[in-house]
N, C-alpha and C positions, 0 to 999 in steps of 0.2 A: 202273101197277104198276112202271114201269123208275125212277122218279122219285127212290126212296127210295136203289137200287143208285148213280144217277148221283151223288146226294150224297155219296155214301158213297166213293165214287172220289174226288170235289173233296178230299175233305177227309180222304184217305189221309195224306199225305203227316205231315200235324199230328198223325193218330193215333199214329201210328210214333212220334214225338217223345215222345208223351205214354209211349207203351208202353213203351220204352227205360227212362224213369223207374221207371216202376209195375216193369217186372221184378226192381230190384234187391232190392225188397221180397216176393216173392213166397215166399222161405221162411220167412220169419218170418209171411206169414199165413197159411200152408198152415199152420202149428204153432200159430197161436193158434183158427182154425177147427176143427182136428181134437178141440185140445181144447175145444172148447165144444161138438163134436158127441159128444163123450165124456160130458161133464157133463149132454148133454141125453138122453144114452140113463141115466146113473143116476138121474138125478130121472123120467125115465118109469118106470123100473124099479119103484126106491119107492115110487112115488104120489105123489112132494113137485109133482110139476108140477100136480097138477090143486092141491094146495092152494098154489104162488104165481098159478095162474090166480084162485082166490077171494080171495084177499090183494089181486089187482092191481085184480078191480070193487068191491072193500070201498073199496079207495083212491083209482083212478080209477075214478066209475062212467059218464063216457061211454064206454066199453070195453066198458061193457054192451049199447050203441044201436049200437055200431057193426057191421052187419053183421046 
């Protein structure tokens, strides 16, 4: 069980490097999430979501097996 923590220590050091990156970006996709958590509360609101869910197995219908 410690296996996963001890990895995760080795390879501390690289994350940080990686992190530093990623944060310069982080308001600009806190702004593009929020609105697509917006878009996704008006399409449930409408009912448009359940008809792009029937659009998407019309079009792809593995989407329909999966799951």
């Amino acid at each position: 069980m410690g296996i996963p923590v001890l990895l995760a220590a080795l390879c501390a050091s690289a994350c940080m490097g990686v992190l530093q990156r990623v944060r310069r970006h982080l308001g600009r996709s806190d702004k593009v999430m929020g609105g697509l958590l917006i878009l996704t509360g008006i399409l449930i609101m409408t009912g448009s979501m359940n008809e792009i869910g029937f659009w998407m197995q019309q079009v792809f219908p593995a989407l329909g097996q999966a799951g």
